[in-house]
TIDREN-769921 format. One record per residue: residue number from 1; residue in three letters; x, y, z of N, C-alpha, C in turn. Coordinates in steps of 0.1 Angstrom, whole numbers, always signed. Example, Ala and Ser with C-alpha at 12.3 -4.5 7.8 and 13.67 -1.06 7.14 Angstrom:
# residues 2
1; ALA; +132; -57; +78; +123; -45; +78; +132; -33; +78 .
2; SER; +128; -22; +71; +137; -11; +71; +129; +0; +79 .
//
This chain:
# residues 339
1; UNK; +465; +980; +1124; +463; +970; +1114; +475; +969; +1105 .
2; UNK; +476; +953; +1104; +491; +954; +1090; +484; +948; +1080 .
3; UNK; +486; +952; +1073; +483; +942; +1057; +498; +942; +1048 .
4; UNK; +499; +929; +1042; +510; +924; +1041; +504; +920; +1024 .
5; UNK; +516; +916; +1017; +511; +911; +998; +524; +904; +994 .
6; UNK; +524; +892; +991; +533; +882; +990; +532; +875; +975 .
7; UNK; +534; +877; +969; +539; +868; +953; +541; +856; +955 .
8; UNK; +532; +852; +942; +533; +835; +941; +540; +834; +932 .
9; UNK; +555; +824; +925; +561; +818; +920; +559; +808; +908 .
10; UNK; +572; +809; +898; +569; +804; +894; +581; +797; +892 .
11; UNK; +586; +780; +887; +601; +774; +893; +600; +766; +879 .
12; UNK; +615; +770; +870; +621; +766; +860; +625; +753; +861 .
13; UNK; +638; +752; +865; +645; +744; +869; +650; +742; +883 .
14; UNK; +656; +726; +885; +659; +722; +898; +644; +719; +904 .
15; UNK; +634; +720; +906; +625; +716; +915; +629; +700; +919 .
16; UNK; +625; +699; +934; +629; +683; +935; +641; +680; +941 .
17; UNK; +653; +692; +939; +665; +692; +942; +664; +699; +958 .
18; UNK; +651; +706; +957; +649; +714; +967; +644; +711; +982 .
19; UNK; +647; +696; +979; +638; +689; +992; +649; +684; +1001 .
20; UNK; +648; +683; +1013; +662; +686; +1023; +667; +672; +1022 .
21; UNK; +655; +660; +1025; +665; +644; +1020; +674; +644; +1009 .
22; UNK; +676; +649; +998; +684; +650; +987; +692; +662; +987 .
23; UNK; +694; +677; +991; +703; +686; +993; +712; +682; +1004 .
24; UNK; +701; +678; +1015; +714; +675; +1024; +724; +660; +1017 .
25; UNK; +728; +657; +1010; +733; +647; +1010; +739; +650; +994 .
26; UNK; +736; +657; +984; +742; +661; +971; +739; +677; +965 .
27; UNK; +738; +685; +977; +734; +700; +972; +721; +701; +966 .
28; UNK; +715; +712; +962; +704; +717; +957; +703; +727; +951 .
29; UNK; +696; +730; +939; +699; +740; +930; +684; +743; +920 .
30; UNK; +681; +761; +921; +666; +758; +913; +669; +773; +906 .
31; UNK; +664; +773; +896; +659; +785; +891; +642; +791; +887 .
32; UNK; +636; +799; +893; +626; +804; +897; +623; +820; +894 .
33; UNK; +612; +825; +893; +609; +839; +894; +592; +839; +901 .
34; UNK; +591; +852; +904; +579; +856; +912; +573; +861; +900 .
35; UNK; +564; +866; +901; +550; +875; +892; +539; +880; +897 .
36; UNK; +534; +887; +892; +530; +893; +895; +508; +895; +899 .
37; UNK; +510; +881; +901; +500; +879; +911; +501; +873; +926 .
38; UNK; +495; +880; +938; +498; +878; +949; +486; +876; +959 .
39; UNK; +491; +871; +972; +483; +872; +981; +483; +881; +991 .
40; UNK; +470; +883; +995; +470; +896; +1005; +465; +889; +1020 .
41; UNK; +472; +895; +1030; +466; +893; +1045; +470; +904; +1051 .
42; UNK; +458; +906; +1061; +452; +919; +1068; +453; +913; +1079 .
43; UNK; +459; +922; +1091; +458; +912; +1105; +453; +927; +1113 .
44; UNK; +446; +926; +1125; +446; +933; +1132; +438; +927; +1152 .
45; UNK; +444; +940; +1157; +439; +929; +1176; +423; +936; +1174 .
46; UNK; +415; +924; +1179; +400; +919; +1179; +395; +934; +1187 .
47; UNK; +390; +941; +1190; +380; +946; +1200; +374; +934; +1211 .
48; UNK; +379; +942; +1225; +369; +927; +1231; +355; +933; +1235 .
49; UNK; +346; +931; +1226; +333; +931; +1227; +325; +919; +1223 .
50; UNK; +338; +910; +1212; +328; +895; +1210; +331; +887; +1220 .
51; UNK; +319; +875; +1217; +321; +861; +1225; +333; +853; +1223 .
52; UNK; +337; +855; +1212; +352; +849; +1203; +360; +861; +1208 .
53; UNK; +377; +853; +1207; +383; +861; +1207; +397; +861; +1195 .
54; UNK; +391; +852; +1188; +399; +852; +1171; +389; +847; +1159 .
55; UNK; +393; +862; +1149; +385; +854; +1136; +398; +855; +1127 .
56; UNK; +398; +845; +1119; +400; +843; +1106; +389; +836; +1096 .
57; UNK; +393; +842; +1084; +387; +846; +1072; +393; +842; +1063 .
58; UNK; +390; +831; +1055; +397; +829; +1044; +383; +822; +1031 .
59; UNK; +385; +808; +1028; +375; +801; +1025; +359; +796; +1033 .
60; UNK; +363; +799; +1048; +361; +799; +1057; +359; +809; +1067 .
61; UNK; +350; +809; +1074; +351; +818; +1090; +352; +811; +1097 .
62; UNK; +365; +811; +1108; +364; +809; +1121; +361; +815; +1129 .
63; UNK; +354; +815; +1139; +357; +824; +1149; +356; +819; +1167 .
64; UNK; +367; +818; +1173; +371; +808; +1181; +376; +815; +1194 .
65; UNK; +376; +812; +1207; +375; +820; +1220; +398; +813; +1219 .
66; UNK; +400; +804; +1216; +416; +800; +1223; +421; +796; +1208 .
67; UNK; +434; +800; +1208; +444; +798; +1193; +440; +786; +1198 .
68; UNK; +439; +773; +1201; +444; +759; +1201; +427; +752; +1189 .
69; UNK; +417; +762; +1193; +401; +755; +1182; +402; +762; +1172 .
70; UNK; +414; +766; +1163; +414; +769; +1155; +416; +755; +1143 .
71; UNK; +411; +759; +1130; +414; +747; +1126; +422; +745; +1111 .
72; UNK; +426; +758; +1111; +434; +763; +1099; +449; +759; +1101 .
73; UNK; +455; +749; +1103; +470; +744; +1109; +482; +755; +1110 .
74; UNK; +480; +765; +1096; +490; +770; +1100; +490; +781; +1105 .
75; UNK; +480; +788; +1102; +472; +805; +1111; +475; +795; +1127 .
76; UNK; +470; +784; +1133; +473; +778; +1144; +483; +783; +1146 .
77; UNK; +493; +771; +1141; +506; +771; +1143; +518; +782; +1143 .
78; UNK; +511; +789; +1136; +521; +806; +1136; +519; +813; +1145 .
79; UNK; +503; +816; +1152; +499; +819; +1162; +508; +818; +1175 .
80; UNK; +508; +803; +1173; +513; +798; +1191; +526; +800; +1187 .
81; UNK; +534; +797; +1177; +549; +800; +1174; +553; +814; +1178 .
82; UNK; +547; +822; +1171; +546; +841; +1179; +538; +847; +1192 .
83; UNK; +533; +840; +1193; +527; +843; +1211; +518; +851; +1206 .
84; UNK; +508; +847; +1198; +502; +859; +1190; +483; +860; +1199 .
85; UNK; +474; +861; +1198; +463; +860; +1206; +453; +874; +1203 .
86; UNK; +437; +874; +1204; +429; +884; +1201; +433; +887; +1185 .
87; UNK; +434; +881; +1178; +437; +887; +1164; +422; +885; +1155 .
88; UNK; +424; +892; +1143; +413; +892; +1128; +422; +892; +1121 .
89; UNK; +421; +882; +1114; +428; +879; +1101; +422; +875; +1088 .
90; UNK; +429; +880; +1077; +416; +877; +1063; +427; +874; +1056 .
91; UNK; +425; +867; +1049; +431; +862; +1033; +426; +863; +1022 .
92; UNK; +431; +868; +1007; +424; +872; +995; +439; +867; +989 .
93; UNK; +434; +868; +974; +446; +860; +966; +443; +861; +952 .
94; UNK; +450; +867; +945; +450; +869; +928; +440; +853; +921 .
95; UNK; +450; +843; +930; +445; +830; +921; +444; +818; +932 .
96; UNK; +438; +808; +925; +435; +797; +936; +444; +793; +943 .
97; UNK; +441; +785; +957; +453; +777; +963; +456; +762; +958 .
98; UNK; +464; +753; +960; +468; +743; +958; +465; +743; +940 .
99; UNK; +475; +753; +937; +475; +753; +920; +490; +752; +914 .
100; UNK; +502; +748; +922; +508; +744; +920; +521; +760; +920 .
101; UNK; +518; +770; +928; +525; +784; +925; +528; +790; +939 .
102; UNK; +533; +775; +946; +537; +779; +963; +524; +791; +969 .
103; UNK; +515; +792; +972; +501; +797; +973; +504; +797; +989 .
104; UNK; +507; +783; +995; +505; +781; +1010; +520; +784; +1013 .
105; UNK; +529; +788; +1006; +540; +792; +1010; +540; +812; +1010 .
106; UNK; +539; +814; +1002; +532; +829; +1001; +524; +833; +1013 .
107; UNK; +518; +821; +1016; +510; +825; +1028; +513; +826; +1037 .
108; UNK; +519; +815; +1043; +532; +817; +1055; +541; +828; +1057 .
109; UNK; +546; +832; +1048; +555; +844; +1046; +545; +858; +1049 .
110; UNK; +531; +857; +1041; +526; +870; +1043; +525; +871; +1059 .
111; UNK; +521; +855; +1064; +514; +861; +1074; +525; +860; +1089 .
112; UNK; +534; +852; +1086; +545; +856; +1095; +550; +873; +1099 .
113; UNK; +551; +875; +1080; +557; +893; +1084; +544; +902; +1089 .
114; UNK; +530; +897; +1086; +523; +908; +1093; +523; +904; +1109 .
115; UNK; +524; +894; +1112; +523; +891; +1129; +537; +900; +1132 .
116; UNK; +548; +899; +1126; +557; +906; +1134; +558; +920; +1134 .
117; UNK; +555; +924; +1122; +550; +940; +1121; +537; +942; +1134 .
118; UNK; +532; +935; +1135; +519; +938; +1145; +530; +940; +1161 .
119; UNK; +538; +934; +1159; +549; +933; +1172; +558; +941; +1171 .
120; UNK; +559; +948; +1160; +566; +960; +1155; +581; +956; +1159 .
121; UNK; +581; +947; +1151; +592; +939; +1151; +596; +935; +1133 .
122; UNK; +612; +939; +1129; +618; +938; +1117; +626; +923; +1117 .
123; UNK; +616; +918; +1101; +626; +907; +1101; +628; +909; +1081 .
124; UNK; +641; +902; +1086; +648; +905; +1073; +644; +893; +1059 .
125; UNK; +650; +889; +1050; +641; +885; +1040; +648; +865; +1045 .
126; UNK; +662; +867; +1046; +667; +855; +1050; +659; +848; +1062 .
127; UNK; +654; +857; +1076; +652; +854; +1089; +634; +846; +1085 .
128; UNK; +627; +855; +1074; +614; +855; +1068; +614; +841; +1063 .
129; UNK; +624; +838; +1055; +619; +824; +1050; +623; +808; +1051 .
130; UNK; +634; +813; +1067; +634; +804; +1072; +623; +795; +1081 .
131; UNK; +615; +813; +1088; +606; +809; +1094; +599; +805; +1089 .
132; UNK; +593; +809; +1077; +581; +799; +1069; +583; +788; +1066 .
133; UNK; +596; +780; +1062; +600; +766; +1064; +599; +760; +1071 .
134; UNK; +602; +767; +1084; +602; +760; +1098; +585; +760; +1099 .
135; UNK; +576; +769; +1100; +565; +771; +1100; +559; +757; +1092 .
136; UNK; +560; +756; +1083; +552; +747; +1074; +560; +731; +1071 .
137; UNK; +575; +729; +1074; +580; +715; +1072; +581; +712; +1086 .
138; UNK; +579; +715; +1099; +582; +715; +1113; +570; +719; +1122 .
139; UNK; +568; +727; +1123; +554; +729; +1129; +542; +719; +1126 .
140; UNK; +540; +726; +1113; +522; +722; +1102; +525; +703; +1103 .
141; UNK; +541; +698; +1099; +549; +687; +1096; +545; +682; +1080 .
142; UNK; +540; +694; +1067; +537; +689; +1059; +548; +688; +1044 .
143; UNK; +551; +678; +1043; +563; +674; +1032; +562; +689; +1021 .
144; UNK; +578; +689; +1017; +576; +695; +1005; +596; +702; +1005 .
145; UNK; +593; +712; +994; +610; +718; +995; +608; +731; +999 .
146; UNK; +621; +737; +997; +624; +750; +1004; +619; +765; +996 .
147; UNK; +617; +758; +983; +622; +769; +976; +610; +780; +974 .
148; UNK; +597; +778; +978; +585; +788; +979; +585; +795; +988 .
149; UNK; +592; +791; +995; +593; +800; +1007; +605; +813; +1006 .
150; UNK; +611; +806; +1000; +623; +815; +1000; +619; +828; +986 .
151; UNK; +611; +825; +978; +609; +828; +963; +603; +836; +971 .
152; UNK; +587; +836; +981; +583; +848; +979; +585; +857; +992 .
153; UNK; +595; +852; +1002; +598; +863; +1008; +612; +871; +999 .
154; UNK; +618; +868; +993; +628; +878; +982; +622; +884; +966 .
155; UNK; +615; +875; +963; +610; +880; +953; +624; +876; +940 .
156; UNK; +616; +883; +929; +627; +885; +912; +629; +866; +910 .
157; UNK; +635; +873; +898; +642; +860; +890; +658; +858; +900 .
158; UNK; +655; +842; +902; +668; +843; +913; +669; +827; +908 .
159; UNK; +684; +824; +913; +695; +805; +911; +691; +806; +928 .
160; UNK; +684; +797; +936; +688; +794; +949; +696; +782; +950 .
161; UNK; +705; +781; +958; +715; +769; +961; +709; +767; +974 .
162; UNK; +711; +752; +979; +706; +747; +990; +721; +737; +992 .
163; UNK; +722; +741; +1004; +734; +733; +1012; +731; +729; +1030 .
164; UNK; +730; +719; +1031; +728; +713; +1047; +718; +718; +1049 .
165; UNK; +715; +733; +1058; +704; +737; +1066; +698; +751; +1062 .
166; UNK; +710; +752; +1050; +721; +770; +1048; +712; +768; +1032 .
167; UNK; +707; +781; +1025; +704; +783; +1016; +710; +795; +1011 .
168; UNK; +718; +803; +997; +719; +813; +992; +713; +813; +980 .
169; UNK; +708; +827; +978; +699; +835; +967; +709; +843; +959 .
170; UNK; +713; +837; +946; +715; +848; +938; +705; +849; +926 .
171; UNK; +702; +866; +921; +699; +871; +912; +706; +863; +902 .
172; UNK; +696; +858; +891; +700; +860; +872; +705; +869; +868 .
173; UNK; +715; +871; +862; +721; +882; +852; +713; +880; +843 .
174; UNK; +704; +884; +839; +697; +884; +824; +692; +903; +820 .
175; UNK; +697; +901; +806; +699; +919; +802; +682; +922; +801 .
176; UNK; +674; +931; +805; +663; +937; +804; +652; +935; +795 .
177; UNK; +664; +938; +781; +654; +936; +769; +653; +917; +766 .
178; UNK; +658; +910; +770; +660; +896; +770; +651; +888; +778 .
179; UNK; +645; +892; +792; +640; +887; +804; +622; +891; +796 .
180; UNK; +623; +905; +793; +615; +908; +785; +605; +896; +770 .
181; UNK; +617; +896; +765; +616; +882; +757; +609; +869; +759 .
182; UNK; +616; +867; +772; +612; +856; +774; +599; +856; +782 .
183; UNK; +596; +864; +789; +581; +870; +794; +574; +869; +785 .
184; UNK; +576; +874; +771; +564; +874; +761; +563; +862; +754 .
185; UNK; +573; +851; +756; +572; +837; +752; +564; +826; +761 .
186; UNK; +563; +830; +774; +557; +822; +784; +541; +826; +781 .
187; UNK; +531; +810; +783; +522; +813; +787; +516; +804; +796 .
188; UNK; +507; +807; +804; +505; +801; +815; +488; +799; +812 .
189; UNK; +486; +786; +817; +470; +784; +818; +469; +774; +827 .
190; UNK; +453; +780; +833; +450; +767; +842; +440; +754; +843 .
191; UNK; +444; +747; +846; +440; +733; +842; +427; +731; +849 .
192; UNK; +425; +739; +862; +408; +735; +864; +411; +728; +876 .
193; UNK; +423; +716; +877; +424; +705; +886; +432; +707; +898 .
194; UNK; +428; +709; +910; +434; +714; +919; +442; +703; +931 .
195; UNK; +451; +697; +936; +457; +688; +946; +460; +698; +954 .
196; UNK; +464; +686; +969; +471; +684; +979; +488; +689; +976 .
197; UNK; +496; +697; +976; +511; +692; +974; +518; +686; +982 .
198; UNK; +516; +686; +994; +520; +678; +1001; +523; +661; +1004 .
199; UNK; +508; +656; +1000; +507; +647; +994; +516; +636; +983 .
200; UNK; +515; +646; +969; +525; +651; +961; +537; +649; +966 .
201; UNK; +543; +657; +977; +558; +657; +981; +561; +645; +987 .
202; UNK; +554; +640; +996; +554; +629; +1004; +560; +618; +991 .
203; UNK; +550; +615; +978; +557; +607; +972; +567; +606; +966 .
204; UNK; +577; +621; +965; +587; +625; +960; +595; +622; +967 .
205; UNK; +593; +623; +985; +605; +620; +998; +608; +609; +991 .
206; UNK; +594; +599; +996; +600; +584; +994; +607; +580; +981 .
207; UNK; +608; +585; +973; +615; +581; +956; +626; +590; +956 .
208; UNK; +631; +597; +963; +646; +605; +964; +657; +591; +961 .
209; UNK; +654; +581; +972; +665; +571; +971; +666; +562; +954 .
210; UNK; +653; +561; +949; +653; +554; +938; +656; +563; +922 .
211; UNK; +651; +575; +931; +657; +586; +916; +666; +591; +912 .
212; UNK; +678; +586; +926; +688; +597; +927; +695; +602; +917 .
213; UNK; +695; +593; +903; +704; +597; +889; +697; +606; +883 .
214; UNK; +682; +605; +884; +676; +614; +875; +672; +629; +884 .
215; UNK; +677; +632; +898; +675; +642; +906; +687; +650; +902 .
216; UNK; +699; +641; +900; +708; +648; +898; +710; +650; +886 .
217; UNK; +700; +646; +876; +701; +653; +861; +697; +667; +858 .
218; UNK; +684; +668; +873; +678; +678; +873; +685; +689; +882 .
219; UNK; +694; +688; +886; +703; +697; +894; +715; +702; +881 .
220; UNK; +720; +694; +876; +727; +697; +865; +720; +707; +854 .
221; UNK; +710; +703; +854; +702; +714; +844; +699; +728; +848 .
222; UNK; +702; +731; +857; +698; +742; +863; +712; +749; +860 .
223; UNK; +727; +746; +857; +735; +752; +854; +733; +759; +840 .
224; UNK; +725; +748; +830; +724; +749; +823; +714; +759; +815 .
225; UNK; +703; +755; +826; +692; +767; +824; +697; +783; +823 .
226; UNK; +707; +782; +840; +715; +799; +838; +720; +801; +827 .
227; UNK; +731; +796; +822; +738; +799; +809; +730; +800; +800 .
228; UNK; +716; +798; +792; +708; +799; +782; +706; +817; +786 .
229; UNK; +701; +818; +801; +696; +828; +803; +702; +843; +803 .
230; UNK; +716; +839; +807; +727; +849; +809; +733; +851; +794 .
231; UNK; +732; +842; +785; +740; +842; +770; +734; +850; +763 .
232; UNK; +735; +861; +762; +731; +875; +756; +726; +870; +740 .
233; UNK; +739; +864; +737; +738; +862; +721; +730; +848; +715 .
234; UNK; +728; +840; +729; +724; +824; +727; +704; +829; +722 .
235; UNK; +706; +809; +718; +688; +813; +712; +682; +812; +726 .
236; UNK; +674; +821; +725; +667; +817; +741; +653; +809; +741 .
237; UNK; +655; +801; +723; +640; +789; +723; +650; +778; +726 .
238; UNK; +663; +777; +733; +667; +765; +742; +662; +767; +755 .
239; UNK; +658; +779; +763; +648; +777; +773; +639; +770; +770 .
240; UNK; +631; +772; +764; +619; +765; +759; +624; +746; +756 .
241; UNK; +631; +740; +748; +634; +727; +751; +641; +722; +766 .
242; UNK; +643; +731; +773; +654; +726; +785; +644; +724; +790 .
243; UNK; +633; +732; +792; +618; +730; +798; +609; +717; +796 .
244; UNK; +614; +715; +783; +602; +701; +779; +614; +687; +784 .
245; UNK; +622; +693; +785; +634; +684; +792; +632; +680; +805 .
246; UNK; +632; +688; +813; +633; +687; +828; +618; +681; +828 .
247; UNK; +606; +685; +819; +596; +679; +826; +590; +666; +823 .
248; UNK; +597; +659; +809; +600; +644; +810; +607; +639; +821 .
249; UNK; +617; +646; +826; +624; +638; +839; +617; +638; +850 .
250; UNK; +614; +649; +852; +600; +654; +866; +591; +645; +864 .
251; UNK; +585; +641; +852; +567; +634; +854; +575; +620; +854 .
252; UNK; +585; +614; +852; +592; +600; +862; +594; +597; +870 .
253; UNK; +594; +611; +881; +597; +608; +897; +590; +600; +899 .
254; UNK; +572; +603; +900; +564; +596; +907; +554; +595; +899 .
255; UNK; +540; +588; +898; +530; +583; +889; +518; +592; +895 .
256; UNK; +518; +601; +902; +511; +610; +907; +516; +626; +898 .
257; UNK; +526; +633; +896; +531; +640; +891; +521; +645; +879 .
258; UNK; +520; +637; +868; +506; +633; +856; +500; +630; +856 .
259; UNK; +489; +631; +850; +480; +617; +845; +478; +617; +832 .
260; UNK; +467; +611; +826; +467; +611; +812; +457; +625; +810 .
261; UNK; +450; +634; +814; +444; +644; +807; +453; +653; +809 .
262; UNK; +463; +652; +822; +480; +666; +820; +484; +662; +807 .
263; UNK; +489; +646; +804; +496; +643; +792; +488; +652; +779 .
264; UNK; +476; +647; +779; +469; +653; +765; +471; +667; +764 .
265; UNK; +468; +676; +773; +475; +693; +777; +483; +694; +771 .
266; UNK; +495; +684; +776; +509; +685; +773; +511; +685; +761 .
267; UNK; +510; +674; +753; +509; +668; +738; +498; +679; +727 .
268; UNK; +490; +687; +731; +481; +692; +720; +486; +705; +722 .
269; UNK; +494; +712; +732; +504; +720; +732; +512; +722; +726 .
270; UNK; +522; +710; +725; +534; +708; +714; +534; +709; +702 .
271; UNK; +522; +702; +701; +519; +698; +684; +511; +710; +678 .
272; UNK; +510; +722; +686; +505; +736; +679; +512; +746; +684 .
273; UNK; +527; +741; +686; +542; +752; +688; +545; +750; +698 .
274; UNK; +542; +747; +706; +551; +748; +719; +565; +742; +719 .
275; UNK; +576; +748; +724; +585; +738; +726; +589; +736; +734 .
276; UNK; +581; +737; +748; +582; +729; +763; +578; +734; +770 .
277; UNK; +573; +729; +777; +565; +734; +793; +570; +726; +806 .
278; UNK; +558; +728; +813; +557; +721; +827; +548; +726; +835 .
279; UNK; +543; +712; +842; +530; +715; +857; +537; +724; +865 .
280; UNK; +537; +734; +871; +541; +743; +879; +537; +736; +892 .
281; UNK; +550; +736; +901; +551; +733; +917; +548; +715; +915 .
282; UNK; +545; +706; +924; +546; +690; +926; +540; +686; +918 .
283; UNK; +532; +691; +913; +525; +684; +895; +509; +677; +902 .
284; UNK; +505; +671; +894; +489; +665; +900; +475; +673; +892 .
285; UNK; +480; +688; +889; +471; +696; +886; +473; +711; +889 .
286; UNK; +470; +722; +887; +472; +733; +889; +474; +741; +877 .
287; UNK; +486; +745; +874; +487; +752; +861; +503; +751; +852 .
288; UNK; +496; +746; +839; +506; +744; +831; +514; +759; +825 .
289; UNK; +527; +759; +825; +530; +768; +818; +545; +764; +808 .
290; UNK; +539; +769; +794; +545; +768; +782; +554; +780; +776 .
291; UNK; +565; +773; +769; +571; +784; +760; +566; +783; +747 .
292; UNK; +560; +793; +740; +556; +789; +725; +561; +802; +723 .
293; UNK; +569; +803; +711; +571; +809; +701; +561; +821; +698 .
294; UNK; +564; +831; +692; +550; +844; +690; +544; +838; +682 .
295; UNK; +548; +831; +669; +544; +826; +655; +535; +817; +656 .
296; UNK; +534; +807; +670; +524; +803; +670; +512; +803; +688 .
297; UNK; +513; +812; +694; +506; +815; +702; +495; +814; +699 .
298; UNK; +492; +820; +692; +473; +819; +690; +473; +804; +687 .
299; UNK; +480; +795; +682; +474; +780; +677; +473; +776; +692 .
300; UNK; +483; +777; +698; +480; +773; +714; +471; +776; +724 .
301; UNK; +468; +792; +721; +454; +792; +725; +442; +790; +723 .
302; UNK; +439; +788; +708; +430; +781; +704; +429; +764; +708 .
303; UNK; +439; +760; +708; +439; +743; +711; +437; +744; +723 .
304; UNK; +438; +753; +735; +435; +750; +749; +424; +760; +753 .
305; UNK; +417; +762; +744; +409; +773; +746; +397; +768; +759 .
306; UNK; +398; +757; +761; +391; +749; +777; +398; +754; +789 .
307; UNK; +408; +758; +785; +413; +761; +799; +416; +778; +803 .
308; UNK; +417; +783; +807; +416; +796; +815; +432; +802; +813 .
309; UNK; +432; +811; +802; +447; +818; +803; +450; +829; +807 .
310; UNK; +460; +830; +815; +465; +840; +827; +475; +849; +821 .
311; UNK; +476; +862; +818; +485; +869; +814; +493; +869; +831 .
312; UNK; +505; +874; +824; +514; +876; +838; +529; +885; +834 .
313; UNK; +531; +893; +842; +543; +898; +845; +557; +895; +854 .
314; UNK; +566; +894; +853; +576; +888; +863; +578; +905; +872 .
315; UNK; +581; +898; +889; +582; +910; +893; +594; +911; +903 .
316; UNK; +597; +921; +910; +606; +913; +914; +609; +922; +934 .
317; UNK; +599; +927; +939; +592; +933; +947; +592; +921; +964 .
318; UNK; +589; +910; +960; +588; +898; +972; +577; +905; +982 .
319; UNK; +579; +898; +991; +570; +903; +1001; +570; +918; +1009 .
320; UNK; +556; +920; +1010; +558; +936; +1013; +549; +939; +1024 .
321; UNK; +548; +951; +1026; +542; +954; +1036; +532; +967; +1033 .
322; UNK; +526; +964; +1028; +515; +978; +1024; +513; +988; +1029 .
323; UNK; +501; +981; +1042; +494; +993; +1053; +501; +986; +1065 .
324; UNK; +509; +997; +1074; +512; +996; +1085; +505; +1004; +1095 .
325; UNK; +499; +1002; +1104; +494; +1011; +1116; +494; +1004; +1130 .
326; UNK; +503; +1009; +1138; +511; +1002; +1153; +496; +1008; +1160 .
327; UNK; +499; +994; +1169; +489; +994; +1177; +491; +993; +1193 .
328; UNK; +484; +996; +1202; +489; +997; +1215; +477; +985; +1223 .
329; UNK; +490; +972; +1225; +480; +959; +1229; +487; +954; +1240 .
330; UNK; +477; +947; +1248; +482; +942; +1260; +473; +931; +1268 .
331; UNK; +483; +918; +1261; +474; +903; +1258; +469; +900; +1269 .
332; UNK; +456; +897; +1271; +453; +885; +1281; +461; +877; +1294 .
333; UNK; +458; +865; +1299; +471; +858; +1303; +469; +846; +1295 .
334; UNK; +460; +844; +1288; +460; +832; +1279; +473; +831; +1268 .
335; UNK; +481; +844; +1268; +490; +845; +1257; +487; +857; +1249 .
336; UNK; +498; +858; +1241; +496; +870; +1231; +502; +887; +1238 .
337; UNK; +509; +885; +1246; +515; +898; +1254; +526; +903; +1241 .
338; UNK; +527; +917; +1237; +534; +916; +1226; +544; +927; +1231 .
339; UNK; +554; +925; +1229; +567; +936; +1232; +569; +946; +1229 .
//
């Protein structure tokens, strides 16, 4: 049995930059950190004593004699991608899916590295979240960017650059007691309202050509977000406005991004301290997170006291591998023969 625990995300700046129609053609640039709520998957080879010869477990039970009647696209598609077959698989998760915190990218990544661990096979953090890209923009074929994938197979506060096909991950310089700081300025709540992102993304593909000034305003800001963060001596409540920056530019991509009860969120936040936020991941619904000031936190949690607030820690751990225990398996001819 492998069980695997993958971190969901959370993305500052650059979102939007991260989608391959606009990097490939003017670079890509985000700043992001992981935290410290995650998802867990447990894989292990079936006993053949049932009538099925795969379950998965998630919202759902499957339980299905051939990978092809599965109906989970990407447990599918990962499956036939790794020659995988006779498996039990389960999914659990700190917090909901389609909430805006790369959830189905976390997922990909957990469940890629337990299938290979099951094959007792080492893949490295670069090889990890390509495959989950490939897994989920090429396989699944469902719109979106790079950068969740990459976030929770590395983990920490990290600048990714996106160029052509080719992505690099650098670490934030930010000093200890500072990152600290700004952890106790963030708060995060959830809005209740859950989307599609894909969907989401899809309308962001099509408006790349029409936004392209304001994509590249948001790529520019991500230089600028680093330097707030790295400036030892700078105020670090200019995070906090670069934030309410970027997400006037973000809710004009597309007319899906908001609506008017995000707007009201947004606005009754402000006007009891906040000095900027943003819908976390393609926007629609999921979870808002704000920088407010200590001096007035409690006014903000009292004014959103409708919605569900999530303490959180940044972490910087990425995906892991908990329980390992190698197994001695020897697939079918339907598939699944493991090396």
């Amino acid at each position: 049995m492998i069980i695997t625990k993958a971190p969901f995300r959370m993305s500052f700046f650059g979102g939007g930059t991260d989608y391959q129609p606009f990097f490939a053609e003017h670079g890509g640039s985000v700043i992001s950190t992981t935290f410290d709520k995650y998802c867990y998957i447990s894989v292990r080879h079936l006993p053949r004593f049932f009538e099925y010869r795969n379950q998965l477990t998630y919202s759902q039970i499957e339980r299905v004699g051939h990978v092809d009647e599965l109906k989970h696209p990407m447990v599918r598609n990962a499956m036939k991608y790794l020659n995988m077959n006779e498996l039990g698989i389960s999914y659990d998760a700190d917090l909901p899916a389609r909430s805006g915190l790369g959830s189905s990218s976390s997922f990909a990544v957990g469940l890629l590295q337990a299938f290979h661990a099951l094959k007792g096979q080492y893949v490295d953090n670069y090889k990890l979240a390509k495959e989950a890209i490939y897994l989920e923009r090429t396989l699944c074929a469902e719109d979106g960017g790079w950068q969740d994938q990459i976030a929770a197979a590395y983990g920490g506060f990290n600048r990714i650059d996106f160029e052509g096909d080719r992505f690099e991950v650098r670490p934030i310089i930010i000093k200890k007691e500072r990152c600290e700081v700004l952890q106790q300025h963030l708060m995060l709540f959830f809005t209740g309202f859950s989307r599609v992102s894909s969907e989401i993304a899809k309308d962001q593909v099509k408006a790349t050509q029409d936004k392209t000034a304001e994509l590249k305003e948001m790529l520019r800001i991500v230089d600028e977000g680093e330097r707030i963060l790295e400036d030892r001596h700078g105020n670090l409540d200019d995070f906090g406005r670069l934030l309410d920056y970027t997400w006037r530019l973000k809710r004009g991509l597309t007319n899906k991004i908001s609506n008017s009860a995000l707007d009201e969120i947004y606005s009754a936040a402000m006007k009891n301290g906040a000095l900027g936020g943003k819908l976390l991941g393609a926007g629609g619904g999921g979870f808002f997170l704000f920088y407010v000031p200590l001096a007035y936190q409690e006014a903000v949690r009292r004014t959103l006291s409708h919605l569900l607030y999530i303490p959180f820690a940044f972490e910087n751990s990425g995906a892991q591998i908990l329980y390992y225990q190698p197994e001695d398996y020897t697939g079918n001819d339907e598939g699944g023969n493991l090396e």
